[in-house]
N, C-alpha and C positions, 0 to 999 in steps of 0.2 A: 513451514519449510521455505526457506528463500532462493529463490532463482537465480542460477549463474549463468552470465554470458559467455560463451568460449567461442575463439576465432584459431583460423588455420596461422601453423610457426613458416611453414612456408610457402611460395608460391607456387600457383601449377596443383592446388588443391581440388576438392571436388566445391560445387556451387555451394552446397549446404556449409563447409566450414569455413570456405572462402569469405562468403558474405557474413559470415555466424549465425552463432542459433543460440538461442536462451535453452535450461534444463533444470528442472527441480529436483533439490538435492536435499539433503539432510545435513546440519551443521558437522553429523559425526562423521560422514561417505568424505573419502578421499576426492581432490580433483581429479575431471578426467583429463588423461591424458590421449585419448586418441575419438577421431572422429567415430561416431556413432556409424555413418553410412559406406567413407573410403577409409577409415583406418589409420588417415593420417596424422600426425604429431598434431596436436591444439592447447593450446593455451588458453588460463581462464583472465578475463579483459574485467576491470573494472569502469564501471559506467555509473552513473548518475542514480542515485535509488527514486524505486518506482513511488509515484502519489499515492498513497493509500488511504487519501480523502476522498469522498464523493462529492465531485465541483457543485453539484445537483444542491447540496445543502451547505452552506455557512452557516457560523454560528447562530449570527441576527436572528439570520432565519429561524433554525433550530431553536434557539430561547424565545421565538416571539409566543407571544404571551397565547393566538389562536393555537401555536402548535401545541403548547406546555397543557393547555385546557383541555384540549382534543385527545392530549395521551393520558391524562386525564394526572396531571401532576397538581400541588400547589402554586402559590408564588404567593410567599411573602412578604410584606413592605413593612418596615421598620415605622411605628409613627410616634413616637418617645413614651419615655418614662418605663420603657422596657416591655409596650404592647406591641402588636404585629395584625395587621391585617392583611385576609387573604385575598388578593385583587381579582383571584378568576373566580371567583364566587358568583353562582347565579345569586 
């Protein structure tokens, strides 16, 4: 489900719409139209979509060869004529 940000349509709003707030909605749920806490008219803002990476891991890192061993996958190396050797091999 993805998160929509909504802010107050006018001024003189409560602190909560004033500033905005994020809410989890379902693609099928109508916008909302009015603040959750004063009731006042809001509108949905769009903004920037969130990282749904974790900075924590890149790829590098992810494919280095310690991690691909330890999760305990293959890694193939092409060395001709149509052999393959597997480099993480004790």
């Amino acid at each position: 489900m993805p998160t929509y940000r909504y802010r107050a349509v006018e001024a003189g709003s409560c602190e909560t719409c004033a500033e905005g707030f994020e809410t989890l909605q379902r693609l099928s749920e109508p916008a909302l139209t009015a603040c959750p806490d004063c009731q006042g008219a809001v509108r949905r803002v769009i903004g920037k979509p969130q990282n749904l990476v974790n900075r924590r891991w890149n790829t590098k890192k992810m494919l280095s060869d310690g991690n691909l061993k330890r999760l305990g996958f293959k890694k193939l190396v092409k060395e001709g004529d149509g052999k393959y050797r597997d480099v993480l091999a004790d």
